[in-house]
TIBADREN-311454 format. One line per field, with one value per atom (N, C-alpha, C): residue number from 1; residue in three letters; atom name; y, x, z. Coordinates in steps of 0.001 Angstrom, whole numbers, plus 524288, in hexadecimal, padded with zeros to 5 digits. Atoms other than C-alpha are relative to their C-alpha. Layout:
BEGIN
pos	[NUM_...]
code	[ALA_...]
site	[CA_...]
yy	[Y_...]
xx	[X_...]
zz	[Z_...]
***
This chain:
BEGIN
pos	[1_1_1_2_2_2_3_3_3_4_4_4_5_5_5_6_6_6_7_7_7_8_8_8_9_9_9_10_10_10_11_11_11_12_12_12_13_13_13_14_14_14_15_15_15_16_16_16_17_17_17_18_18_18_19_19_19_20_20_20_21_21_21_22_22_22_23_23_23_24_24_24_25_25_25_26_26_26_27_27_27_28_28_28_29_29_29_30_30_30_31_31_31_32_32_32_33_33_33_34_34_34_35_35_35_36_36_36_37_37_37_38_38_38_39_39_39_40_40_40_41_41_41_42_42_42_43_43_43_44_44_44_45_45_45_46_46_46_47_47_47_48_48_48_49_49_49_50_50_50_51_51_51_52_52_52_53_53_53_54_54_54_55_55_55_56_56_56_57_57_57_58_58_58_59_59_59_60_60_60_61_61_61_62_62_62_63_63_63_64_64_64_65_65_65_66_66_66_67_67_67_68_68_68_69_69_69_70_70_70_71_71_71_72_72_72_73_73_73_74_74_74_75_75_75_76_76_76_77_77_77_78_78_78]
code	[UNK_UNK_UNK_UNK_UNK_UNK_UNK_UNK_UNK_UNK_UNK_UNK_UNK_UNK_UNK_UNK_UNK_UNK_UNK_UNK_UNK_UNK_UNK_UNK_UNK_UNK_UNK_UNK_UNK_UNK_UNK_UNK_UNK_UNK_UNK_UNK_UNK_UNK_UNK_UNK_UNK_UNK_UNK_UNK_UNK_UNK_UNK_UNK_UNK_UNK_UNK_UNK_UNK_UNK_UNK_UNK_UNK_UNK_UNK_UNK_UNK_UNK_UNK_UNK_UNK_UNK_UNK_UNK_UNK_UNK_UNK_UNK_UNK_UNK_UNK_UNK_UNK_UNK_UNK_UNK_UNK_UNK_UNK_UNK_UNK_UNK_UNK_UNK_UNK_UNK_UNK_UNK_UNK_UNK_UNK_UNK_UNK_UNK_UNK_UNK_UNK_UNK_UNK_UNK_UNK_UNK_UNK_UNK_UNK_UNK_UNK_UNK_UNK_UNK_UNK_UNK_UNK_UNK_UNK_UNK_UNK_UNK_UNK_UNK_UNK_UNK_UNK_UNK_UNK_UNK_UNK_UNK_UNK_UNK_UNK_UNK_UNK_UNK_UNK_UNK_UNK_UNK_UNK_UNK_UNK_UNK_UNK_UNK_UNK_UNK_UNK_UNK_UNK_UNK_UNK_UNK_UNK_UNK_UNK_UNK_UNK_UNK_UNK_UNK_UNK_UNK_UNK_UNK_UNK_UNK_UNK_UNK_UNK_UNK_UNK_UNK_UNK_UNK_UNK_UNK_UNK_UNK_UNK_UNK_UNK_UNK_UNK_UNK_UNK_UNK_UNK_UNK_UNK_UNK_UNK_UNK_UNK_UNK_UNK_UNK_UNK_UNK_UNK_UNK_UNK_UNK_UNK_UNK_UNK_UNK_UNK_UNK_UNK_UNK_UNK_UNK_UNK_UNK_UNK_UNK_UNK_UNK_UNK_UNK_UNK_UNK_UNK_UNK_UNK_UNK_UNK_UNK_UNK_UNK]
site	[N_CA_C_N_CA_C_N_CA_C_N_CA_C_N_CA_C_N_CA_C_N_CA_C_N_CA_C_N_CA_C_N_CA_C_N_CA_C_N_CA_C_N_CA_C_N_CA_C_N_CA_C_N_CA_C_N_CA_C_N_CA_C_N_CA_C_N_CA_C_N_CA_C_N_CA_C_N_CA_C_N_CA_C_N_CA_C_N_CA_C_N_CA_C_N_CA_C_N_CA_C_N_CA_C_N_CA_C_N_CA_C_N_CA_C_N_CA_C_N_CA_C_N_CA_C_N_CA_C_N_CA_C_N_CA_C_N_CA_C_N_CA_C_N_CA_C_N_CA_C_N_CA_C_N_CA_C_N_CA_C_N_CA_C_N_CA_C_N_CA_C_N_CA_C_N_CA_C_N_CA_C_N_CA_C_N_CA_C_N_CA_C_N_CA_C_N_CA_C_N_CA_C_N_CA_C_N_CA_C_N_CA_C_N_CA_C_N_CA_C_N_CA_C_N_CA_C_N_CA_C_N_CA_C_N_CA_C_N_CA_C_N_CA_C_N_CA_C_N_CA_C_N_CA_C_N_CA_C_N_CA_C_N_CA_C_N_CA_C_N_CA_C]
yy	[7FB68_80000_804DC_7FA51_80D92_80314_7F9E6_8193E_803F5_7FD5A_8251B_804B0_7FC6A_8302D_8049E_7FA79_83A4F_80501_7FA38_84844_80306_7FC22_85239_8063C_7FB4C_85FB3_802F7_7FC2A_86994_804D9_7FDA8_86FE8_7FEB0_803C9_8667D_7FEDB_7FD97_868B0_806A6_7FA59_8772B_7FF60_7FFA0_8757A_7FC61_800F3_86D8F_8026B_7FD87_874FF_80641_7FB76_882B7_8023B_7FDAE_883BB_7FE1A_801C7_87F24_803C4_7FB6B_8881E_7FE91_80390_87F69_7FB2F_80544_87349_7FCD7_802A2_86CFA_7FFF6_800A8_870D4_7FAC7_80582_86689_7FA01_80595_85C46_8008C_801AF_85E21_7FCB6_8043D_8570A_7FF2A_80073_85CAE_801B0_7FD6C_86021_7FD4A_8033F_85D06_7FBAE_80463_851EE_7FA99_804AD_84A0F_7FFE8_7FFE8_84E78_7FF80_800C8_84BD9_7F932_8078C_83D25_7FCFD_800D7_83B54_80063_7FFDA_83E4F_7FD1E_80510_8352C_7FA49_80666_82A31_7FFBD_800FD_82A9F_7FF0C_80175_82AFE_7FCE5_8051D_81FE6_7FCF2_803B2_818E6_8001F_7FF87_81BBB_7FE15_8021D_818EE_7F8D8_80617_80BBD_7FBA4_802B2_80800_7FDB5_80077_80BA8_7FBBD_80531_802B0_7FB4E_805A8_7F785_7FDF3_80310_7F6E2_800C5_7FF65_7FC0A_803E7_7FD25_80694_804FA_7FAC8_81530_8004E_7FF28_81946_80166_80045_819B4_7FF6F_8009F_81640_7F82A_803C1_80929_7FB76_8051A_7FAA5_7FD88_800D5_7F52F_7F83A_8049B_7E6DA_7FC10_802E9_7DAF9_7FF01_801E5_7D855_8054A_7FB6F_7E689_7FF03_800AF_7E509_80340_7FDA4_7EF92_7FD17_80251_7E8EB_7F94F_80536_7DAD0_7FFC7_7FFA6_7DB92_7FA08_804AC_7CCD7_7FFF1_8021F_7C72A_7FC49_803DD_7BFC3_7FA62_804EC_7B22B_7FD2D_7FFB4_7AE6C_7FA76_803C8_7A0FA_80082_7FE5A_7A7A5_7FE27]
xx	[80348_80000_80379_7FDBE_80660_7FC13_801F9_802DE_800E0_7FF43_801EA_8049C_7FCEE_80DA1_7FC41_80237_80892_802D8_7FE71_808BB_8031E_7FE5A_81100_7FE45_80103_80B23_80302_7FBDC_8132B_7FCC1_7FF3D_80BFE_801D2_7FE33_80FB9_807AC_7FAF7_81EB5_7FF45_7FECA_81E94_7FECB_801CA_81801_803F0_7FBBE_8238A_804AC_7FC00_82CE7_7FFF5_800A1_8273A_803AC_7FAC0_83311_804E6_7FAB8_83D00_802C9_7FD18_848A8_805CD_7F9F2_8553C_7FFD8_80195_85865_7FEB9_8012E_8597A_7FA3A_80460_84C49_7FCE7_8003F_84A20_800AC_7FE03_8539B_80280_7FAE8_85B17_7FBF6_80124_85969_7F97B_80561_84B60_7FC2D_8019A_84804_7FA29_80563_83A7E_8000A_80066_83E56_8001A_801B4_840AC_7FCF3_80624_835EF_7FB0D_803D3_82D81_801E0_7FFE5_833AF_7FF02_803F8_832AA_7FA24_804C1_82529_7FC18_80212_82213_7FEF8_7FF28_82891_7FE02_80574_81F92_7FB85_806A1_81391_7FFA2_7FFCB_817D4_7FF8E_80057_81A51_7FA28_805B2_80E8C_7FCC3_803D4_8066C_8013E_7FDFA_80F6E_7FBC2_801CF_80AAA_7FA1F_807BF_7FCD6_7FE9B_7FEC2_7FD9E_7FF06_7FF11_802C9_7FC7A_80270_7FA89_7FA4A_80616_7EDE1_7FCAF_80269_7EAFA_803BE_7FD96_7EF36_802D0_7FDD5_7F6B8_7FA93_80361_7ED6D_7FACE_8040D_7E410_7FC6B_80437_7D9A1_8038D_7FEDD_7DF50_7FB1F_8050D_7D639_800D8_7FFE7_7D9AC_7FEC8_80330_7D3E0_80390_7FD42_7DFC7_7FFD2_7FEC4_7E1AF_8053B_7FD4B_7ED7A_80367_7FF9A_7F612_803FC_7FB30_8034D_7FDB7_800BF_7FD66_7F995_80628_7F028_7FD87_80336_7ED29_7FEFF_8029E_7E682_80448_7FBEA_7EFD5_7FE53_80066_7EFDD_7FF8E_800F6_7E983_803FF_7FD2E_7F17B_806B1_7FA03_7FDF9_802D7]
zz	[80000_80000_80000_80034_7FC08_800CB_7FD21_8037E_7FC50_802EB_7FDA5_80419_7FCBB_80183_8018E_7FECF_8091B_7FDD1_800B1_8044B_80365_7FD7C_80A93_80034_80221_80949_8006B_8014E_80732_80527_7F9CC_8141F_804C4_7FBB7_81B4A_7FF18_800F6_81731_801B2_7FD43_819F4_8058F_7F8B8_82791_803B0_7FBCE_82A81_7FFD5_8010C_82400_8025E_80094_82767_805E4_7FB66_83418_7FE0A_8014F_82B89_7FE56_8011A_82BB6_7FF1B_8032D_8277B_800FB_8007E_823C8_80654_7FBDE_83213_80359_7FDD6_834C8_7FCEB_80494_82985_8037E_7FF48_82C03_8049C_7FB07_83A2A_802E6_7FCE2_844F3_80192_7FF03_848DB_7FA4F_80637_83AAA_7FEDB_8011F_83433_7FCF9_8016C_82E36_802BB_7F8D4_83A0A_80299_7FDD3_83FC1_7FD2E_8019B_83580_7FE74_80055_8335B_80422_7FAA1_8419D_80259_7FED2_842A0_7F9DC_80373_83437_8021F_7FC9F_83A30_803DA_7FAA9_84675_7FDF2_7FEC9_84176_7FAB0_80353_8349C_8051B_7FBBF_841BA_8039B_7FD91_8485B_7FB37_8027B_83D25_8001C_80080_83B2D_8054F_7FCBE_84886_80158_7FF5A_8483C_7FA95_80411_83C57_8015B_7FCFA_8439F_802EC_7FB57_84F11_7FDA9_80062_84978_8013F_7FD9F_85020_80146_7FE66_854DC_803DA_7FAAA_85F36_801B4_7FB01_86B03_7FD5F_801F3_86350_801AB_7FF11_8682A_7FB9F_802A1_864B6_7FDF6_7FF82_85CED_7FD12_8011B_85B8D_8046C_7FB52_86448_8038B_7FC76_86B19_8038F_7FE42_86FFF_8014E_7FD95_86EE8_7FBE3_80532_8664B_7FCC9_801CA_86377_7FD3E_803C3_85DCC_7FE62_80232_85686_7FFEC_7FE63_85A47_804E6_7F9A5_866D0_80072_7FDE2_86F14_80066_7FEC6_86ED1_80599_7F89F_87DA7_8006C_7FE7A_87B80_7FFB4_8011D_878AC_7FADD]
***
């Protein structure tokens, strides 16, 4: 299944760019590119998870075991 790329708008570039005043505000250490890959990679991961288990953060388990980490019922004979 291919996704489609999301758009970037070109307001959404200025409104991050609109305190940029040399390159290191860019690329140094606290620059907006780290802070905007750092805050991608969180919430790819957050979605990854909510994925996995099924459900949201704090959001209601909704499988019979209630249980979040294994989506089967335990075996009562082991």
């Amino acid at each position: 299944m291919t996704l489609a790329k999301p758009m970037i708008s070109n307001d959404l570039i200025d409104s991050l760019l609109k305190n940029y005043r040399k390159p290191e505000d860019l690329i140094g250490a606290d620059g907006i590119l780290k802070q905007l890959t750092q805050r991608i990679v969180e919430r790819a991961l957050q979605a990854e998870i909510t994925e996995h288990l099924g459900h949201g953060k704090h959001q209601p388990v909704e499988n019979d075991a209630g249980n979040t980490r294994r989506q089967e019922p335990e075996d009562p004979q082991g």
